[in-house]
C-alpha positions as a printed Julia matrix, in Angstrom:
299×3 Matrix{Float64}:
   0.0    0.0     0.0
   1.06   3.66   -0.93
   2.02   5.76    2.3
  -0.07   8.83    2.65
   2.82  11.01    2.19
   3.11   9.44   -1.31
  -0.41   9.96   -1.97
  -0.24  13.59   -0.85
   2.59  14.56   -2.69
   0.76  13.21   -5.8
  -1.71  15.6    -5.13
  -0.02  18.28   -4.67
   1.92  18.08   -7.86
  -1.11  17.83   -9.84
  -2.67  21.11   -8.02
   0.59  22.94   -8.66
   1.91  21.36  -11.79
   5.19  21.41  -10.03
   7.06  18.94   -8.15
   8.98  21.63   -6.52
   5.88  23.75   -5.32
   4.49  20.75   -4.11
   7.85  19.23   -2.38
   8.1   23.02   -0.74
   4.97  22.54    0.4
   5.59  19.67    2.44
   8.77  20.94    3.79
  10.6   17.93    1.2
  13.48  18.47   -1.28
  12.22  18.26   -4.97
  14.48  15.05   -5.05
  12.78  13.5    -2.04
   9.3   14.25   -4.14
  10.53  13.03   -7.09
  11.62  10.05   -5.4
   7.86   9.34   -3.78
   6.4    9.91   -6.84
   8.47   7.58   -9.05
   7.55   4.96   -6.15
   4.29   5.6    -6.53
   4.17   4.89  -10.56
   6.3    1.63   -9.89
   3.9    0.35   -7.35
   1.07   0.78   -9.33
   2.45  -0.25  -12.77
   1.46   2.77  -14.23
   2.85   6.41  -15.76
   0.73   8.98  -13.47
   2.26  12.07  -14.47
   4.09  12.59  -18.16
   7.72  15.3   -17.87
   9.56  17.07  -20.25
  12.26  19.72  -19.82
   9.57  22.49  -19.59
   6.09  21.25  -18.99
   4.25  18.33  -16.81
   0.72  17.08  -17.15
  -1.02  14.22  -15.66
  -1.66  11.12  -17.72
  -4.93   9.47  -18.03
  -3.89   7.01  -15.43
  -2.99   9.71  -13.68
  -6.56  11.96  -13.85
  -8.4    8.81  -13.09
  -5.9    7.82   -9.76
  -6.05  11.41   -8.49
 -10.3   11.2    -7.87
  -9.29   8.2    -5.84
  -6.95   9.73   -3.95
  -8.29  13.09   -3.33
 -11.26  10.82   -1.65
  -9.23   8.87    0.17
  -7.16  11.53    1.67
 -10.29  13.56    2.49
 -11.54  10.43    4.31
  -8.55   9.9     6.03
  -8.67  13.54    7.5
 -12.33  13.48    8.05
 -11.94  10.47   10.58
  -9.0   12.06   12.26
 -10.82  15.08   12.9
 -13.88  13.31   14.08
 -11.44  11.2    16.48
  -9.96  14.99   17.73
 -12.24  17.07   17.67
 -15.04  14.81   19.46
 -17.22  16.97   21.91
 -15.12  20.18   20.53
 -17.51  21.13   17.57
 -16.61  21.16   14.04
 -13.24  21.73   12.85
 -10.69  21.15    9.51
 -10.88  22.7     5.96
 -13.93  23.09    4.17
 -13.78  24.28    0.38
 -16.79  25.58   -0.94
 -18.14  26.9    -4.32
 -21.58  29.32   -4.84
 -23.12  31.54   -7.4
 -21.64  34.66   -7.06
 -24.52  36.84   -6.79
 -26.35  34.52   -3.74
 -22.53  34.35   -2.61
 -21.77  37.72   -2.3
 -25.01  39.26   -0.82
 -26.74  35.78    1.03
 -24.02  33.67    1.48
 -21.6   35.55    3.02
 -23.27  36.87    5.66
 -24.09  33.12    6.27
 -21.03  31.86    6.66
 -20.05  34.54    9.13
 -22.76  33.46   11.53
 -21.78  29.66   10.49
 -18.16  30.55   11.43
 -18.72  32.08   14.42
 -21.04  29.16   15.35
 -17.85  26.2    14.99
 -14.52  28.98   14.98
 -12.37  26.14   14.63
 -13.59  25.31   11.15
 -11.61  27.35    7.93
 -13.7   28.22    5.47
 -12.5   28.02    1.56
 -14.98  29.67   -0.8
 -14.66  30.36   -4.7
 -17.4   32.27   -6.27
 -18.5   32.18   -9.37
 -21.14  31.47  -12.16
 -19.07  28.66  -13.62
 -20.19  25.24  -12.81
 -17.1   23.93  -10.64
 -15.86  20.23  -11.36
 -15.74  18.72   -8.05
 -13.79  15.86   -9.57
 -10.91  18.18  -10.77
 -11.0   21.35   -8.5
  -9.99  21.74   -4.8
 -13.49  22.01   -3.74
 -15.25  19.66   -1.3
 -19.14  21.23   -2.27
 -20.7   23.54   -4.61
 -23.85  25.18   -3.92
 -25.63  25.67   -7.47
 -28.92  26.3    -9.08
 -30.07  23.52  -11.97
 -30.28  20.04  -12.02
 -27.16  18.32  -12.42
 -25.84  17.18  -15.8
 -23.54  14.52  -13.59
 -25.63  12.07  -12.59
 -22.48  10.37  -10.5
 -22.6   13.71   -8.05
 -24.35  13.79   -4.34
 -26.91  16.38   -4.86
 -28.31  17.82   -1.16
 -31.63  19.23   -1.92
 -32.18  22.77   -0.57
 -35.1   24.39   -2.77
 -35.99  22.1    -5.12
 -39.21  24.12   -6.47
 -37.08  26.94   -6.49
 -37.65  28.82   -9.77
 -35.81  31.8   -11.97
 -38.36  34.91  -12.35
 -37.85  38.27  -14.16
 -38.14  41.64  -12.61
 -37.47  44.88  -12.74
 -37.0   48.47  -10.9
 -40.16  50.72  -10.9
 -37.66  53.35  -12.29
 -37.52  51.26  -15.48
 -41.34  50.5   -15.39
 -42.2   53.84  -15.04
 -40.17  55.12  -17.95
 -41.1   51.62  -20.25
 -44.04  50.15  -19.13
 -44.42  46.24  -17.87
 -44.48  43.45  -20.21
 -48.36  41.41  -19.64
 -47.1   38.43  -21.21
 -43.73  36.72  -21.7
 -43.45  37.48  -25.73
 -43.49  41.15  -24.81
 -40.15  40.56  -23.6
 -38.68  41.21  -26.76
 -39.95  44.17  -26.89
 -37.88  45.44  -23.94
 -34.01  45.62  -22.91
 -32.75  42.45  -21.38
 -29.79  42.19  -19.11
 -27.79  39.22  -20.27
 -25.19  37.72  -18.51
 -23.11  34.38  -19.45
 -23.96  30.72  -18.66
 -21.56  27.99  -19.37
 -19.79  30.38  -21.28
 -23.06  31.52  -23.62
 -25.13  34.78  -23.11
 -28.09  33.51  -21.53
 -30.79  34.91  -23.98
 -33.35  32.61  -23.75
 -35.88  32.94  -21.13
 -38.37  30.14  -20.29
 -42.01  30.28  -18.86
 -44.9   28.55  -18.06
 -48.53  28.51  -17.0
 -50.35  25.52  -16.46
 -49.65  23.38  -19.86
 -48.12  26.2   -21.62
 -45.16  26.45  -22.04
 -42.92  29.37  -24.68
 -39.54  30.42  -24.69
 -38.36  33.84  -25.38
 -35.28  35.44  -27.5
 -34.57  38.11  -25.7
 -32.03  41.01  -25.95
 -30.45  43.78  -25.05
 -27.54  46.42  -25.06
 -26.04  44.77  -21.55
 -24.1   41.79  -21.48
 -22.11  40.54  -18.43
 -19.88  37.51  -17.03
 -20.95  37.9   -13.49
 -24.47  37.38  -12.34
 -24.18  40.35   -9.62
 -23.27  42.54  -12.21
 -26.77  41.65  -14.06
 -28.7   42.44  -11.16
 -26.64  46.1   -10.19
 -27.91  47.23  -13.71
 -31.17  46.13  -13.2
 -31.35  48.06   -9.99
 -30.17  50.74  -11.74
 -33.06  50.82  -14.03
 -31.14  49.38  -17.29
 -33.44  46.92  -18.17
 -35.55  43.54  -17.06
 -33.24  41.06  -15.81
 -33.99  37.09  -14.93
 -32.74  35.9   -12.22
 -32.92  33.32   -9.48
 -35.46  33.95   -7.15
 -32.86  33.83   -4.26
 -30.83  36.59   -5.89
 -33.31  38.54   -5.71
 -35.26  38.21   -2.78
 -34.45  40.79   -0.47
 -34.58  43.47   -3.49
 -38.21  42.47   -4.17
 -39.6   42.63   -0.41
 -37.77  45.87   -0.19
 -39.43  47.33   -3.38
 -35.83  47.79   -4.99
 -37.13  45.38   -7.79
 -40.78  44.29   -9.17
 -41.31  40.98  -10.11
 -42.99  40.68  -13.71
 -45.89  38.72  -15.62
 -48.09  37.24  -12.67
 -49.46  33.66  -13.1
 -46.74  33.0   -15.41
 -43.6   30.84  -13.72
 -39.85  31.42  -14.54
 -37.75  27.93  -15.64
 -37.46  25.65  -12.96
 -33.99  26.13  -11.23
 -33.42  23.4    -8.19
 -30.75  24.72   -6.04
 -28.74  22.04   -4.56
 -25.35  21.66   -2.8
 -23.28  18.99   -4.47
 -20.44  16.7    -3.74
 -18.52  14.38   -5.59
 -18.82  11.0    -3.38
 -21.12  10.11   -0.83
 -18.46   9.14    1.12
 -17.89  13.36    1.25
 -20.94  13.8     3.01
 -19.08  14.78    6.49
 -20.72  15.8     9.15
 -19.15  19.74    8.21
 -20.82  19.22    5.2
 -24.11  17.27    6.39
 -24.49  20.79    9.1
 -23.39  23.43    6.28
 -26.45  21.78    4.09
 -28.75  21.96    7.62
 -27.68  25.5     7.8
 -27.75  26.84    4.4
 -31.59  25.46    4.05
 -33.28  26.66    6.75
 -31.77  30.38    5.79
 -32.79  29.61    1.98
 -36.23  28.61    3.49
 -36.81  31.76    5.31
 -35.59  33.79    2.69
 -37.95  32.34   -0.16
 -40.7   30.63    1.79
């Protein structure tokens, strides 16, 4: 069997892309790395990581291997801890990736009260509208809106009926009137902003067995969800956003929700992790804590 210092130094090189970063890291020579790491491949029978003079990329031996052992390692520390940190409250690393509009203006608050709660705990968190691969990034769970497209991931259900709706300031519905039915959209200035690397110009609704989609557009066009939602405060436009986003600016009058009876696209939001074996109990109380504020929030 492969000692854990083997393992980690694996891990480490493929995070850094350097045996050097990761030997310095680990307070190790780069020979001593080097060393581990050619033990490694010879125990296994396999090339985990291809060299050259300049570059060094992981194999596909290598990409498979590394889920393994970024699961096993987290395993490893999660029982440790538990054995600890019994009776002491929660404690460790935990990595976490959000929307960044919900993870700028709900989250973080959160996590401040969630801190203070287990202040032995050290919060990670990466924000952004890009769906995060759990399987390649150094994130433990990602809090997301959508169903999953990998079936394989641990989704936590925390608003399952949660849906996307579009609004708008009463500045800009004073000044352009309110669409009364979702094909009137087109009619008006959308704020876009980028999904999966696409504008996201095509808005969904329903009512009862109807169902249309709308092309919508606009002279606005962002990469960051927050930054869709600041011009529609501003009066720029109708934006459509996740309910959660935009929560607080709707009971506060700061945006209108639009078009009645009619229902945005369906948008689940769940908090994901790779394994089920990743379920810890940080993770199993972060999922507690998140829904019950999610709840209360959008009821």
């Amino acid at each position: 069997m492969s000692s854990i210092l083997d393992l980690e130094i694996f891990v480490r090189t493929a995070d850094s892309g350097s045996i050097s970063a990761a030997a310095r890291s680990l307070g190790l020579t780069a020979a001593a790395a080097s060393i581990a790491l050619k033990r490694l491949e010879t125990r296994l029978g396999s090339r985990l990581l291809a060299r050259s003079t300049r570059s060094m990329r992981l194999t596909e031996e290598g990409r498979r291997y590394l889920d393994s052992v970024r699961l096993a390692l987290a395993t490893l520390e999660d029982g440790e801890q538990a054995l600890k940190q019994q009776g002491q409250g929660l404690a460790g690393v935990l990595q976490l990736s959000a929307p960044s509009d919900f993870g700028r203006n709900a989250l973080l608050p959160w996590l401040d009260e969630f801190k203070a709660e287990h202040p032995q705990l050290r919060l990670q968190l990466r924000l952004n509208d890009r769906r995060a691969d759990l399987f390649r990034e150094a994130v433990d769970v990602a809090l997301r809106f959508g169903v999953p497209e990998d079936s394989s991931l641990v989704a936590l259900p925390i608003l399952p009926e949660h849906r996307r709706l579009a609004c708008a300031s009463p500045a800009y519905l004073a000044r352009c009137g309110a669409p009364q039915a979702p094909e009137e959209l087109s009619q008006h200035s959308a704020l876009l902003y980028l999904r999966n690397d696409r504008p996201y110009d095509s808005w969904r609704f329903s009512r009862g067995d109807d169902t249309r989609e709308v092309s919508v557009r606009g002279d606005y066009l962002c990469d960051d969800g927050e930054v869709a939602r600041r011009w529609a405060l501003a009066g720029h436009g109708i934006v459509y956003k996740a309910r959660l986003d935009v929560a607080e600016d709707i009971r506060a009058g700061r945006l209108v929700p639009l078009l009645g009876d009619w229902q945005g696209e369906l948008a689940p939001f769940n908090l994901l992790c790779p394994h089920r074996l990743q379920v810890s109990e940080r993770v199993r109380l972060l999922h507690s804590f998140v829904l019950q504020r999610c709840r209360a929030l959008c009821p």
